[in-house]
Jmol script that loads the backbone (N, CA, C; Angstrom):
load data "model"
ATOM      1  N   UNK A   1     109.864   9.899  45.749  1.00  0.00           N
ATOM      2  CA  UNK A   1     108.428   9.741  45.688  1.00  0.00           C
ATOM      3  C   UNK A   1     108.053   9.232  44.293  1.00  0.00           C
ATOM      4  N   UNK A   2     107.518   8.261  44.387  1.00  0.00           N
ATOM      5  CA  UNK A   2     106.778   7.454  42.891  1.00  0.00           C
ATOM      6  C   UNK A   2     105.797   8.297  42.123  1.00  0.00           C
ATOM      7  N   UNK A   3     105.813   8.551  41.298  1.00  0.00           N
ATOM      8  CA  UNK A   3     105.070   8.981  40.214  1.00  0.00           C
ATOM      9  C   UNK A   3     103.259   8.962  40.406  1.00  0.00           C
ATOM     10  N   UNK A   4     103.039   7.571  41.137  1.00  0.00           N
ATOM     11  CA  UNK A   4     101.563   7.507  41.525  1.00  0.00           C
ATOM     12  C   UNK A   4     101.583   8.800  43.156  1.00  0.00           C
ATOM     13  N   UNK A   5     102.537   7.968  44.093  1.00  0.00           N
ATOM     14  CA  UNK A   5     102.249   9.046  44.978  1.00  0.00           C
ATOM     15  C   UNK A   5     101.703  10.311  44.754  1.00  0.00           C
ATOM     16  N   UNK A   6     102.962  10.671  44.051  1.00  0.00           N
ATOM     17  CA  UNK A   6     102.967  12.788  43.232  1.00  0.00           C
ATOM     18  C   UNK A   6     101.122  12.740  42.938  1.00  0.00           C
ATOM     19  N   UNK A   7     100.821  11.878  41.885  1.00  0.00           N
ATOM     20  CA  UNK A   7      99.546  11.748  41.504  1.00  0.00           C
ATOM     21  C   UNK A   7      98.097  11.760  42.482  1.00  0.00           C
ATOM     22  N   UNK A   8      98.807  10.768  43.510  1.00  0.00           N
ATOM     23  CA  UNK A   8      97.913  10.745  44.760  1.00  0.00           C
ATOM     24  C   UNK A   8      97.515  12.028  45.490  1.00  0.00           C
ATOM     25  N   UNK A   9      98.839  12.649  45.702  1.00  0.00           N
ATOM     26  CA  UNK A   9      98.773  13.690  46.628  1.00  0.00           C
ATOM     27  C   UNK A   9      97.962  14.963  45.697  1.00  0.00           C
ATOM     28  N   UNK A  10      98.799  15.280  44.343  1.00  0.00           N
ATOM     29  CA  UNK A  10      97.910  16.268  43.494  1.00  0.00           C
ATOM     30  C   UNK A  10      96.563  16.246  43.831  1.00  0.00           C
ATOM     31  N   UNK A  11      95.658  14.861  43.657  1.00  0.00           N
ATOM     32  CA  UNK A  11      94.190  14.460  43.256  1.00  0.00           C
ATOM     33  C   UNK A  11      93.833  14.823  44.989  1.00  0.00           C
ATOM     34  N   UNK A  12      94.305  14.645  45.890  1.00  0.00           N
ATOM     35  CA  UNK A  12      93.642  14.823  47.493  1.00  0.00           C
ATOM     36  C   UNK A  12      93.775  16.369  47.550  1.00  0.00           C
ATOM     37  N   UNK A  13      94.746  17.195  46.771  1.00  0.00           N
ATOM     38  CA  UNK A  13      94.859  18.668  47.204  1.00  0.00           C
ATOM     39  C   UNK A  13      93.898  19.330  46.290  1.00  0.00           C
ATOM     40  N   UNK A  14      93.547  18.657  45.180  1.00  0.00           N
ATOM     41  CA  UNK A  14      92.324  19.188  44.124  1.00  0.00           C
ATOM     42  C   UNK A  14      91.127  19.154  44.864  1.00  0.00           C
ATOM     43  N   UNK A  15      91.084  17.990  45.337  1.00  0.00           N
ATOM     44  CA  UNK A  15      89.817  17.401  46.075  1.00  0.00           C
ATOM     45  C   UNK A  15      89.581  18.810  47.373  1.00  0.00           C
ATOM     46  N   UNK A  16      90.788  18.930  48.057  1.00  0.00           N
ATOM     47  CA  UNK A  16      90.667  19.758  49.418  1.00  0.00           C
ATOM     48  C   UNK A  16      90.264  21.608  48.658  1.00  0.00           C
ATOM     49  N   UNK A  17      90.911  21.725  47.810  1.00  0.00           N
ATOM     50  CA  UNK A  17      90.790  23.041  47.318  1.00  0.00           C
ATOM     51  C   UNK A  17      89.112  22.825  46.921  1.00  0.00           C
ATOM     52  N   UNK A  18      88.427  22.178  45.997  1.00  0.00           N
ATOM     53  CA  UNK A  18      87.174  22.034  45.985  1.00  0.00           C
ATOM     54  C   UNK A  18      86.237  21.798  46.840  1.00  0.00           C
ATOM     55  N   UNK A  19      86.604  21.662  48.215  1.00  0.00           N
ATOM     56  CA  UNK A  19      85.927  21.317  49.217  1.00  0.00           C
ATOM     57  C   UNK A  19      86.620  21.221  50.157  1.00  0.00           C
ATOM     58  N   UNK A  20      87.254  22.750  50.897  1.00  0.00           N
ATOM     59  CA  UNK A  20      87.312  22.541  51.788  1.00  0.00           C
ATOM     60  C   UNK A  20      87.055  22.176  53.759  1.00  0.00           C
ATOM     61  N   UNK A  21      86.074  21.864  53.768  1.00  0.00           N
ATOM     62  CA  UNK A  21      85.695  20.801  54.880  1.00  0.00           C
ATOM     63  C   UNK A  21      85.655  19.643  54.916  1.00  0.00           C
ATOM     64  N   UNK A  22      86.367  19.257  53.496  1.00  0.00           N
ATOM     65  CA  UNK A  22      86.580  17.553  53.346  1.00  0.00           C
ATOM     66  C   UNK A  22      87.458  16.805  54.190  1.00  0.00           C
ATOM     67  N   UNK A  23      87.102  16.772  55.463  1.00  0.00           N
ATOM     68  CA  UNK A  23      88.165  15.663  56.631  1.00  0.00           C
ATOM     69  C   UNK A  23      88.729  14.700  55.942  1.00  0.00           C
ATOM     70  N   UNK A  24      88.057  14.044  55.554  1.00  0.00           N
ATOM     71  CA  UNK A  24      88.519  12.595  54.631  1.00  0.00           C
ATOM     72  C   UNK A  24      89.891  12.959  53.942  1.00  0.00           C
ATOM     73  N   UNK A  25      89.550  13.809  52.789  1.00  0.00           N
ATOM     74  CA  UNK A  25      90.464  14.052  52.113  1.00  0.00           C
ATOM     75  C   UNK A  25      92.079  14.594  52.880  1.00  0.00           C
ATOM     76  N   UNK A  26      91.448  15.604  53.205  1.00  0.00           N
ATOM     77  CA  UNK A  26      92.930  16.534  54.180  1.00  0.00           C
ATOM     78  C   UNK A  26      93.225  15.045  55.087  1.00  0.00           C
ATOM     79  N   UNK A  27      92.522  14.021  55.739  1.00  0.00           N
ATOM     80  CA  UNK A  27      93.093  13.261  56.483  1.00  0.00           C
ATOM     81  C   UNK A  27      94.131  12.273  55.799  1.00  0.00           C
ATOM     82  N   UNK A  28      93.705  11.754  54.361  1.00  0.00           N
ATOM     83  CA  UNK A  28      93.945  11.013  53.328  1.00  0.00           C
ATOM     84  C   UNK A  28      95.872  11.501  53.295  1.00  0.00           C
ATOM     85  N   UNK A  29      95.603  13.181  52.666  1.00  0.00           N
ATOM     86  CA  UNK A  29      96.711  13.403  52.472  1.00  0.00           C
ATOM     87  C   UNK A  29      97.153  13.632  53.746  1.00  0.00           C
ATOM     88  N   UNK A  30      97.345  13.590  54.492  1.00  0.00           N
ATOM     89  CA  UNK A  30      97.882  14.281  55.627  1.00  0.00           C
ATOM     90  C   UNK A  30      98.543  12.903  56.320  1.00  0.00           C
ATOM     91  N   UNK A  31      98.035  11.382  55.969  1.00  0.00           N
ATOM     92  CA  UNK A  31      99.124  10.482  56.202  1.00  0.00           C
ATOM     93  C   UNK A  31      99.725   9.628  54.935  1.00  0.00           C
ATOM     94  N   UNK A  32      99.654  10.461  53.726  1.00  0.00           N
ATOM     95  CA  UNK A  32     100.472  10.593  52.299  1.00  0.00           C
ATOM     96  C   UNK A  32     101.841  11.245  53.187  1.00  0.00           C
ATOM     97  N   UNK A  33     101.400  12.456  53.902  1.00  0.00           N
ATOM     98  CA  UNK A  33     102.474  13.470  53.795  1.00  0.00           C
ATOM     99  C   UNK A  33     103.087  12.662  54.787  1.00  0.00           C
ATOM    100  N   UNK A  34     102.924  12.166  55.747  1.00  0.00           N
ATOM    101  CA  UNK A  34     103.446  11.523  57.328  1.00  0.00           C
ATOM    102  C   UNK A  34     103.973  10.356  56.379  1.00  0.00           C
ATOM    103  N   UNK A  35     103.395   9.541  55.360  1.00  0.00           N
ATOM    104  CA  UNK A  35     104.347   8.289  54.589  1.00  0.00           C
ATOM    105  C   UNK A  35     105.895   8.670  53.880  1.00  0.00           C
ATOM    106  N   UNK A  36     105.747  10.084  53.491  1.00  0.00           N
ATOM    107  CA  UNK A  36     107.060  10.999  52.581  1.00  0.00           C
ATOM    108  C   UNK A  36     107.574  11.170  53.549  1.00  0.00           C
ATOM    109  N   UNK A  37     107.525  11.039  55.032  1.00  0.00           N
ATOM    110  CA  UNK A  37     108.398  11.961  55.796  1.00  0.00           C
ATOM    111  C   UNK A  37     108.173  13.739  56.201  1.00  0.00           C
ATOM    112  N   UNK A  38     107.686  13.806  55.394  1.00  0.00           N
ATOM    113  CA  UNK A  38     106.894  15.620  55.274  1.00  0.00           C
ATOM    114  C   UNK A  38     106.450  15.784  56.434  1.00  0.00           C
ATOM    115  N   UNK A  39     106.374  15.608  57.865  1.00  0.00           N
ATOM    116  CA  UNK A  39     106.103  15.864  58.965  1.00  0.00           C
ATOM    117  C   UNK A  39     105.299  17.005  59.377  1.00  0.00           C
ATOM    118  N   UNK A  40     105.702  18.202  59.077  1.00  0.00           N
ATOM    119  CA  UNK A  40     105.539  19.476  59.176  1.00  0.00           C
ATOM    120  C   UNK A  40     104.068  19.979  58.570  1.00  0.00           C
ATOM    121  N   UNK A  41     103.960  19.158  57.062  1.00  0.00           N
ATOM    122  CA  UNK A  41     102.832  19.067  55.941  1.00  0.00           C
ATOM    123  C   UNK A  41     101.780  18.219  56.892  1.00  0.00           C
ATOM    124  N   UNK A  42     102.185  17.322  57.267  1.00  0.00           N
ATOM    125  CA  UNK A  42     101.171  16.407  57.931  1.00  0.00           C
ATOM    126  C   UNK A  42     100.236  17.039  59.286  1.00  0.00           C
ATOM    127  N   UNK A  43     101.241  17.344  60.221  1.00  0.00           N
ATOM    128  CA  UNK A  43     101.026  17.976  62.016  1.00  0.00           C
ATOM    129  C   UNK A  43      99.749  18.902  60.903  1.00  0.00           C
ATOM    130  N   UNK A  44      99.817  19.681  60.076  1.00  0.00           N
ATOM    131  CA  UNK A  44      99.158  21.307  59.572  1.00  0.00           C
ATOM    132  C   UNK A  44      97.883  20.681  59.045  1.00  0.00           C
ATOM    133  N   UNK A  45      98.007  19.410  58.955  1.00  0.00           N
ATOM    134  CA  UNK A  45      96.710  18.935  58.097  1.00  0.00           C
ATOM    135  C   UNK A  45      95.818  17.936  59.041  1.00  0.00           C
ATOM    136  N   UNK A  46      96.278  17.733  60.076  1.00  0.00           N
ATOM    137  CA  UNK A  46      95.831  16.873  61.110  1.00  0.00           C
ATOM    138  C   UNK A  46      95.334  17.848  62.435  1.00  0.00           C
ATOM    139  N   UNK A  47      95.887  18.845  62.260  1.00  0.00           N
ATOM    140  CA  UNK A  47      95.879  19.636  63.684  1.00  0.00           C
ATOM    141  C   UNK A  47      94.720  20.915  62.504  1.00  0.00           C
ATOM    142  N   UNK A  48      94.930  20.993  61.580  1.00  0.00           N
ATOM    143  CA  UNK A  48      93.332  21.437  61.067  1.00  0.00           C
ATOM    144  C   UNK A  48      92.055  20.810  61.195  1.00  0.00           C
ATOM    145  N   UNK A  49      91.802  19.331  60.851  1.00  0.00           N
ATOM    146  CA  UNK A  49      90.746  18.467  60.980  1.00  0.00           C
ATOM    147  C   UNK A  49      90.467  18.443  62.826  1.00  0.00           C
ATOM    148  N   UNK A  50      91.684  18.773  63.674  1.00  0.00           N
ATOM    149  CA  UNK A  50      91.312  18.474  64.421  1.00  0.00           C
ATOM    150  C   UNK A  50      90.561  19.951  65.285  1.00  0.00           C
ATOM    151  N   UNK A  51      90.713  21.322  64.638  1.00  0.00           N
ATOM    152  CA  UNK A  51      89.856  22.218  65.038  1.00  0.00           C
ATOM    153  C   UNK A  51      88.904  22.105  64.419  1.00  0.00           C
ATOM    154  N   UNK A  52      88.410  22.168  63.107  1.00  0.00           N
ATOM    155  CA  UNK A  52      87.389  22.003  62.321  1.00  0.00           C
ATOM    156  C   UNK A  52      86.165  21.062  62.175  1.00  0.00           C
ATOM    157  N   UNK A  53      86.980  20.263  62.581  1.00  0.00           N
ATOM    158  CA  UNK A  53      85.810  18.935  63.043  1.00  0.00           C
ATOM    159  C   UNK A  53      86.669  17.743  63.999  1.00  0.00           C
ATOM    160  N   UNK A  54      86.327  18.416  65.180  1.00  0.00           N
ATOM    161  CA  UNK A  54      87.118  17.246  66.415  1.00  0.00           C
ATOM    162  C   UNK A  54      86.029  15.782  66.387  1.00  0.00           C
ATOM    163  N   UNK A  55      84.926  15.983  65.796  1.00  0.00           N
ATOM    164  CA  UNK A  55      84.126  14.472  66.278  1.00  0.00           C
ATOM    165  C   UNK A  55      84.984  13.519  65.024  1.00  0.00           C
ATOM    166  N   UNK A  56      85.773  13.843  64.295  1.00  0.00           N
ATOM    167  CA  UNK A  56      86.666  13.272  63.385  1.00  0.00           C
ATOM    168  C   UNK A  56      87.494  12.422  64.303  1.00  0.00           C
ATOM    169  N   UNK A  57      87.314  11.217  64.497  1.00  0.00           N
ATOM    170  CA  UNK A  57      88.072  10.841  65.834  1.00  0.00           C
ATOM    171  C   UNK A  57      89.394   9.838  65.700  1.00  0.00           C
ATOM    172  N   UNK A  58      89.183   9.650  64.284  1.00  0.00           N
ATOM    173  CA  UNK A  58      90.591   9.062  63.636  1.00  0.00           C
ATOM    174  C   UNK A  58      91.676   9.954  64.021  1.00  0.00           C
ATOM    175  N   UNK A  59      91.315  11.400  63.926  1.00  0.00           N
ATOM    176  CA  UNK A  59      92.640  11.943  63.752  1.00  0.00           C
ATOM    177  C   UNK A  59      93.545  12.100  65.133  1.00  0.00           C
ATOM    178  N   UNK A  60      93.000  12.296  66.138  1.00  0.00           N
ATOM    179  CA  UNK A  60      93.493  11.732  67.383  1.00  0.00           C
ATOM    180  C   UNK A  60      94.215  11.012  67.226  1.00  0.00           C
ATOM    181  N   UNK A  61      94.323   9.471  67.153  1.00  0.00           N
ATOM    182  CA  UNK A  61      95.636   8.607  66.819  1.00  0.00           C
ATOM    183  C   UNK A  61      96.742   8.873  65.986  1.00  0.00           C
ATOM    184  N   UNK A  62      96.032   9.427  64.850  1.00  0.00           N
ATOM    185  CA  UNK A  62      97.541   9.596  63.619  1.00  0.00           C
ATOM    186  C   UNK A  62      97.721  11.042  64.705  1.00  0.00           C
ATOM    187  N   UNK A  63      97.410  11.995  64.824  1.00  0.00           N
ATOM    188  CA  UNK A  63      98.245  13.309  65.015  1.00  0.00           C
ATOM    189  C   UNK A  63      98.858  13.047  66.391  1.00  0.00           C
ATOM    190  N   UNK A  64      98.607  12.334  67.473  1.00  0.00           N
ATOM    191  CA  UNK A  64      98.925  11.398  68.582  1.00  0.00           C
ATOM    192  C   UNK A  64     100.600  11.305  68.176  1.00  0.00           C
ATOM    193  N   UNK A  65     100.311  10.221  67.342  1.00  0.00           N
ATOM    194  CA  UNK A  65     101.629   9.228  66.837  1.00  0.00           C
ATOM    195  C   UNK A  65     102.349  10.420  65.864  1.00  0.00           C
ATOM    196  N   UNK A  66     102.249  10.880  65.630  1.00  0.00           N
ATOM    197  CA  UNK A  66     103.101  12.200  65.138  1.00  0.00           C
ATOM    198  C   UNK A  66     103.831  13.086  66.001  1.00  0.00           C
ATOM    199  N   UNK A  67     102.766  13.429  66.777  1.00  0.00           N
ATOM    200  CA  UNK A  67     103.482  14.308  68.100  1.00  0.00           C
ATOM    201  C   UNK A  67     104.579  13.164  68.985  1.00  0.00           C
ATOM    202  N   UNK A  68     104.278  12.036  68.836  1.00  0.00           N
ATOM    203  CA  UNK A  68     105.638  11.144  69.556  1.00  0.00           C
ATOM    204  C   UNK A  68     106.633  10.986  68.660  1.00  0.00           C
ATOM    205  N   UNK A  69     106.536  10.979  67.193  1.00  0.00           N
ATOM    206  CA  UNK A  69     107.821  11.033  66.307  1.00  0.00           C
ATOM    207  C   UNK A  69     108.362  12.584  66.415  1.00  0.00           C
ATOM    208  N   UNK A  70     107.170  13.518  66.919  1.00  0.00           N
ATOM    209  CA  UNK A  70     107.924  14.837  67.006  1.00  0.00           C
ATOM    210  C   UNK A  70     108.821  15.375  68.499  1.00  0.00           C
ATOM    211  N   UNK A  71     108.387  14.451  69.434  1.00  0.00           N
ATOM    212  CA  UNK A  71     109.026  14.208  70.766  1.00  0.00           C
ATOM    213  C   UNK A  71     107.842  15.433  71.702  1.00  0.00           C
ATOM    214  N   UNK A  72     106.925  15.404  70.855  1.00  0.00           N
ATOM    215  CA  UNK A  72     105.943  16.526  71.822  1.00  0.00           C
ATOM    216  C   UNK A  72     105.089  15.245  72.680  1.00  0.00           C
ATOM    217  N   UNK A  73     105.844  14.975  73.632  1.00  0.00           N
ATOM    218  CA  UNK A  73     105.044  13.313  74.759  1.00  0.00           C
ATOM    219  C   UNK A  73     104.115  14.036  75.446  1.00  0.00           C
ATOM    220  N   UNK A  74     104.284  15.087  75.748  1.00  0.00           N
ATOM    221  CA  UNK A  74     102.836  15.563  76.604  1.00  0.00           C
ATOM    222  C   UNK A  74     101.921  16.197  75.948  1.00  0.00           C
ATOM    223  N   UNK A  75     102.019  16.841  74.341  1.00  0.00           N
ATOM    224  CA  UNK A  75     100.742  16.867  73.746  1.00  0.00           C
ATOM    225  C   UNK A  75      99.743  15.726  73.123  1.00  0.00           C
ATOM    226  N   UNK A  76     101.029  14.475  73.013  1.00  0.00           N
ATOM    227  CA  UNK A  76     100.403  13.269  72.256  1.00  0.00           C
ATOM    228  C   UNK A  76      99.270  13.151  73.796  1.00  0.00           C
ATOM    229  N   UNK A  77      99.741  13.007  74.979  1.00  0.00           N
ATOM    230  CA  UNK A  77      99.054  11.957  75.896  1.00  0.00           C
ATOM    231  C   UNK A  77      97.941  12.667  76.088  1.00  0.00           C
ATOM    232  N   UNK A  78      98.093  14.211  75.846  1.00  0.00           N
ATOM    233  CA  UNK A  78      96.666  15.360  75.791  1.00  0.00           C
ATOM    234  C   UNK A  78      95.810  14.709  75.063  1.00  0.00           C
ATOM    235  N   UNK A  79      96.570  14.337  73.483  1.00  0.00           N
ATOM    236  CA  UNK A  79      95.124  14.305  72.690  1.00  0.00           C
ATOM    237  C   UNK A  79      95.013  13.000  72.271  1.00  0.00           C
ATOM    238  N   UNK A  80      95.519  11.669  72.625  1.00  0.00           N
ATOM    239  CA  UNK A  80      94.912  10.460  73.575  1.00  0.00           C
ATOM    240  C   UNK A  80      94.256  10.901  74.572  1.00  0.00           C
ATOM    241  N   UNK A  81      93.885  11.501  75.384  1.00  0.00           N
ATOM    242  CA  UNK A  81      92.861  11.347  76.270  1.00  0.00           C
ATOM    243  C   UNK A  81      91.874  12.579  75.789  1.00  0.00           C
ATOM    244  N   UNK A  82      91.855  13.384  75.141  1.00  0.00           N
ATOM    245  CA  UNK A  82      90.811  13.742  74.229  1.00  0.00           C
ATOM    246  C   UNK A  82      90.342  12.478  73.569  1.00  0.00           C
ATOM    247  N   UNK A  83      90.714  12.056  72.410  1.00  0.00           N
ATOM    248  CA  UNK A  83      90.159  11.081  71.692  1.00  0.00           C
ATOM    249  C   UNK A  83      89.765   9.953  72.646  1.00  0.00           C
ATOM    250  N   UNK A  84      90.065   9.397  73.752  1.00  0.00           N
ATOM    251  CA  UNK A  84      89.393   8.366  74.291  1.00  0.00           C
ATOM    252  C   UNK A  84      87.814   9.079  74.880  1.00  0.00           C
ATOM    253  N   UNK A  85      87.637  10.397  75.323  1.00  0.00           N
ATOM    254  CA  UNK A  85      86.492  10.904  75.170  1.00  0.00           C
ATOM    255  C   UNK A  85      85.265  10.744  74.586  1.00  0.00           C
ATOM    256  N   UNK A  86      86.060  11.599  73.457  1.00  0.00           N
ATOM    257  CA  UNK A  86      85.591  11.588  71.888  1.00  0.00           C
ATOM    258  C   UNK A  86      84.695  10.467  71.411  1.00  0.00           C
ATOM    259  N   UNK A  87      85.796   9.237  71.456  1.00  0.00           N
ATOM    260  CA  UNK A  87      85.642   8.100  70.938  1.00  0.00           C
ATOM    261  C   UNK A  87      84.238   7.520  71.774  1.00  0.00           C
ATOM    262  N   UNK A  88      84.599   7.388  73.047  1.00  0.00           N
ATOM    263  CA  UNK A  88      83.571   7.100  74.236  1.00  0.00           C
ATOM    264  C   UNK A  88      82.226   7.670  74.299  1.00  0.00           C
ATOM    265  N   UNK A  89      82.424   9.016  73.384  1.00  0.00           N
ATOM    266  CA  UNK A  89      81.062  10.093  73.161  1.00  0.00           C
ATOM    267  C   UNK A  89      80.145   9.574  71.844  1.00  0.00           C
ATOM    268  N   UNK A  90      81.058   8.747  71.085  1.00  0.00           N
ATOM    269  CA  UNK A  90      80.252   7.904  70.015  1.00  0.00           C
ATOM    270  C   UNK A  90      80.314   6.857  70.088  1.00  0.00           C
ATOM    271  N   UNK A  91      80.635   6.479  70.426  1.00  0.00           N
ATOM    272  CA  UNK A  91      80.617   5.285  71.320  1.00  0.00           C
ATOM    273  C   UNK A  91      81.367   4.158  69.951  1.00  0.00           C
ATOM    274  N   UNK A  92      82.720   4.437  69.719  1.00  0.00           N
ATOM    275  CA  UNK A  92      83.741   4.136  68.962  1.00  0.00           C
ATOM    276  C   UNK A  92      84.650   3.311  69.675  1.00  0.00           C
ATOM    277  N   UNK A  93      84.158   2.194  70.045  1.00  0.00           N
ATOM    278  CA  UNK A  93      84.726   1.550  70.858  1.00  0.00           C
ATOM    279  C   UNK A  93      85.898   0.445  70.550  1.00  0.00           C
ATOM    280  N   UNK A  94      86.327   0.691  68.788  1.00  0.00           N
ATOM    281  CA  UNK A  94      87.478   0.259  68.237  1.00  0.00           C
ATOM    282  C   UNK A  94      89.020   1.537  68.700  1.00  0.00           C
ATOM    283  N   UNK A  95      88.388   2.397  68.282  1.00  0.00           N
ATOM    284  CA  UNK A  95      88.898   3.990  67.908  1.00  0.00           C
ATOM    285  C   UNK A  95      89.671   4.128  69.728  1.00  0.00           C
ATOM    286  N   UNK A  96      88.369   3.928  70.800  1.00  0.00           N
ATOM    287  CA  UNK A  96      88.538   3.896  72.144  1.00  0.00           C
ATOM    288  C   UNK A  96      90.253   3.058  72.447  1.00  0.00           C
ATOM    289  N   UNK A  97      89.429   1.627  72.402  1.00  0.00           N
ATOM    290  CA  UNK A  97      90.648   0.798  72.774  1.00  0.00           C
ATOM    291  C   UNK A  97      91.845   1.165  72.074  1.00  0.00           C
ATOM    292  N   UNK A  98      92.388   1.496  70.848  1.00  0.00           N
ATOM    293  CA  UNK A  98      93.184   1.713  70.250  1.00  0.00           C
ATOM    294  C   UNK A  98      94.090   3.082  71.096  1.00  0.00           C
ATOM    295  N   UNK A  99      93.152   4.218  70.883  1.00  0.00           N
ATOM    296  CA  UNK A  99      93.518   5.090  71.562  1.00  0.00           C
ATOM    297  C   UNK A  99      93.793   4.762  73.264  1.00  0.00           C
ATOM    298  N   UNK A 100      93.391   4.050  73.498  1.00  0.00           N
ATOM    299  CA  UNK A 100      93.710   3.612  75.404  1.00  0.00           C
ATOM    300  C   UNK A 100      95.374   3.158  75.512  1.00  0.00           C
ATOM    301  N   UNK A 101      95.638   1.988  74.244  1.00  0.00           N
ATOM    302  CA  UNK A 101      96.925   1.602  74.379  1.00  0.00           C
ATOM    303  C   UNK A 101      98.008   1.904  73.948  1.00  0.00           C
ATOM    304  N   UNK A 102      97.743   3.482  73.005  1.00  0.00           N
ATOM    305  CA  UNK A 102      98.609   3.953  72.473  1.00  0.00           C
ATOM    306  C   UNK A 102      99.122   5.080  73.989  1.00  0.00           C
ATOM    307  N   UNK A 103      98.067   5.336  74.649  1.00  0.00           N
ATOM    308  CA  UNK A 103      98.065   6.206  75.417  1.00  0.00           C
ATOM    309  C   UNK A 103      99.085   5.482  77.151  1.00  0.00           C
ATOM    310  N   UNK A 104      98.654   3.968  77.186  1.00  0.00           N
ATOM    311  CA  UNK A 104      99.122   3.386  78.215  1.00  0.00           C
ATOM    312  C   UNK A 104     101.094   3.031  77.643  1.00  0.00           C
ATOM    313  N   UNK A 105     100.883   3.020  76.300  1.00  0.00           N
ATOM    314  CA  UNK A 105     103.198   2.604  75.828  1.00  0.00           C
ATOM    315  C   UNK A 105     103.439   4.018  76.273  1.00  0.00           C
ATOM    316  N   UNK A 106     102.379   4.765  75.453  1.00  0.00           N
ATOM    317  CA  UNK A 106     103.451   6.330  76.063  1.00  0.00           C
ATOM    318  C   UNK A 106     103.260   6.667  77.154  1.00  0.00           C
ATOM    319  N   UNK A 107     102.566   6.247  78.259  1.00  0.00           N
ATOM    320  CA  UNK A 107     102.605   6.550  79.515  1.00  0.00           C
ATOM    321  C   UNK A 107     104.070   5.977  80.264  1.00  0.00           C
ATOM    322  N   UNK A 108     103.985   4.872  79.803  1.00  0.00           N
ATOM    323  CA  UNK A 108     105.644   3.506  79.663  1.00  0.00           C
ATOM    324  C   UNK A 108     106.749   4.725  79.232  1.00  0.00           C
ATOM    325  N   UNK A 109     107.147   4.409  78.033  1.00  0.00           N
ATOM    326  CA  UNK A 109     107.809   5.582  77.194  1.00  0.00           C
ATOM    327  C   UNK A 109     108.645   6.935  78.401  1.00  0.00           C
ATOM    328  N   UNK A 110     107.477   7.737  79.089  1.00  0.00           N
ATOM    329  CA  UNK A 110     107.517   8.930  79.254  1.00  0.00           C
ATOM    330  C   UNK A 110     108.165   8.746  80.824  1.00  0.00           C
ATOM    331  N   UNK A 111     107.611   7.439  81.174  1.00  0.00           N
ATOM    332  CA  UNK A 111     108.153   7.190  82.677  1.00  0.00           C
ATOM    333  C   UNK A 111     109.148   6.631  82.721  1.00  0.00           C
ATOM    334  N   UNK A 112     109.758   5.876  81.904  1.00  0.00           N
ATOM    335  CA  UNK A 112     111.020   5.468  81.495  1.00  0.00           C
ATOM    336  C   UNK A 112     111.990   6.726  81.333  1.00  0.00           C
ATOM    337  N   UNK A 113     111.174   7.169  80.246  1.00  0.00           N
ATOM    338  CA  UNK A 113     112.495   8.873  80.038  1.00  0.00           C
ATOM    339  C   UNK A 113     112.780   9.426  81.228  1.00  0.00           C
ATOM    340  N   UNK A 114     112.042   9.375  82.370  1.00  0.00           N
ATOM    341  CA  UNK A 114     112.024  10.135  83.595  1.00  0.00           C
ATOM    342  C   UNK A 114     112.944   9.487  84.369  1.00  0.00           C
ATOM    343  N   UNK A 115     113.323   8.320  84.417  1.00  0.00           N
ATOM    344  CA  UNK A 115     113.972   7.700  85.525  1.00  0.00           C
ATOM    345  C   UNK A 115     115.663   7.672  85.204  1.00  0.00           C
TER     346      UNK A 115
END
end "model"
wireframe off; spacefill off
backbone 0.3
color backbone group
């Protein structure tokens, strides 16, 4: 880890300790931690934003795509179709489509594993 990273991550955990309901921030670091590999750091910081404030509708995709590097295929496709909701409820209709086709490979993906 580079010297700025270390720096990066310090300044987002200062930020979260001073405020914690800061989505932004915890989201910030939380795909710092998913860039290190830190997996474990990440799922804890994504799957917080996502009780604390679910209209946060970014986090759906990154914690999505985490749960498929973590091989959890049927919680990712859960919370793809939460977030296409979500998204649809604000009418986030970038956030939507995105979430639709992440949701239609792993539908691919999962039916493939099956056969």
């Amino acid at each position: 880890m580079s010297e700025n990273q270390k720096a990066k991550i310090k300044q987002l955990a200062r930020q979260i300790k001073n405020n914690p309901g800061d989505s932004f921030s915890k989201f910030a670091l939380a795909l710092e931690f998913r860039k290190e590999g830190d997996f474990k750091k990440a799922r804890i910081l994504f799957e917080d934003i996502l009780s604390s404030d679910p209209d946060y509708v970014g986090v759906y995709y990154h914690l999505g795509k985490l749960y498929e590097a973590l091989d959890r295929l049927k919680d990712a496709r859960e919370l793809y179709e939460q977030g296409i909701n979500k998204a649809d409820e604000q009418k986030e209709t970038r956030t939507k489509k995105e979430l639709g086709e992440a949701l239609e490979q792993l539908k691919i993906e999962m039916e493939e594993r099956s056969t």
